[in-house]
N, C-alpha and C positions, 0 to 999 in steps of 0.2 A: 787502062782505067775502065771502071767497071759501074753502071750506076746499081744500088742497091735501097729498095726499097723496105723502109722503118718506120715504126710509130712510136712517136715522142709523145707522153702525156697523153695517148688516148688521139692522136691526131698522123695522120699522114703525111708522112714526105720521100724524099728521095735525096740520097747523096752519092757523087761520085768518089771514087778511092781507087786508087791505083790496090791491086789484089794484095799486095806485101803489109799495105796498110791495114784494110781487112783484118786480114788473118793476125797480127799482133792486135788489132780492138777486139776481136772474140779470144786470144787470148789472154787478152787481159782484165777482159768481163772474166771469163772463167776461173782468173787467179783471185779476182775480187766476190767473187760466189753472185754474181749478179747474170743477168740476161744482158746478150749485147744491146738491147733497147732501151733497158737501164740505163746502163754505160752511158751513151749517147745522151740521151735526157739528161745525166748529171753533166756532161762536157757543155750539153747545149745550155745548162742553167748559169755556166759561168764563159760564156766565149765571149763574153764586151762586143768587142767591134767586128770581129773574125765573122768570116762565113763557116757554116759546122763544117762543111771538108777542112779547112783548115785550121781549124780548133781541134778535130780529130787527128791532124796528122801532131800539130804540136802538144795536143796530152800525148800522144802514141812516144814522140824524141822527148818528154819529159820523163815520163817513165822510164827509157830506157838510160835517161842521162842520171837519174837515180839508182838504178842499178849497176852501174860506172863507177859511182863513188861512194857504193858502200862500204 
C-alpha cells in the first residue's frame, strides 16, 4: 500500500491504496475524461459512511462488476 496525496474540492488530504487500486482509479478517470482528483471528489461526494479508501476500492469492483455483465 501506498499513501498518495490529493485535493478534493480545493482541499488537501491523503489516501492509502494498495498500487493495483491506483492504477484502475487513473484508469478510470481517464476512460471518464476527468482528472483522477475529479474522480475522487465525485466518489468522496457519495461514500455515506465508507472511509474514501474504501469507497475507492468499491467504485474501482463496481465498475468492473459492470463491465462483467455487459
Amino acid at each position: 500500500m501506498k499513501k498518495h496525496s490529493v485535493n478534493i474540492h480545493g482541499h488537501q488530504t491523503s489516501i492509502t491504496l494498495e498500487n493495483e487500486f491506483w492504477l484502475a482509479l487513473k484508469d478510470e478517470a481517464n476512460k471518464e475524461g476527468v482528472s483522477t482528483n475529479t474522480l475522487i471528489g465525485r466518489i468522496d461526494d457519495n461514500r455515506g459512511d465508507h472511509n474514501l479508501s474504501s469507497a475507492i476500492r468499491l467504485y474501482i469492483l463496481q465498475k468492473l462488476q459492470e463491465r462483467l455483465t455487459a
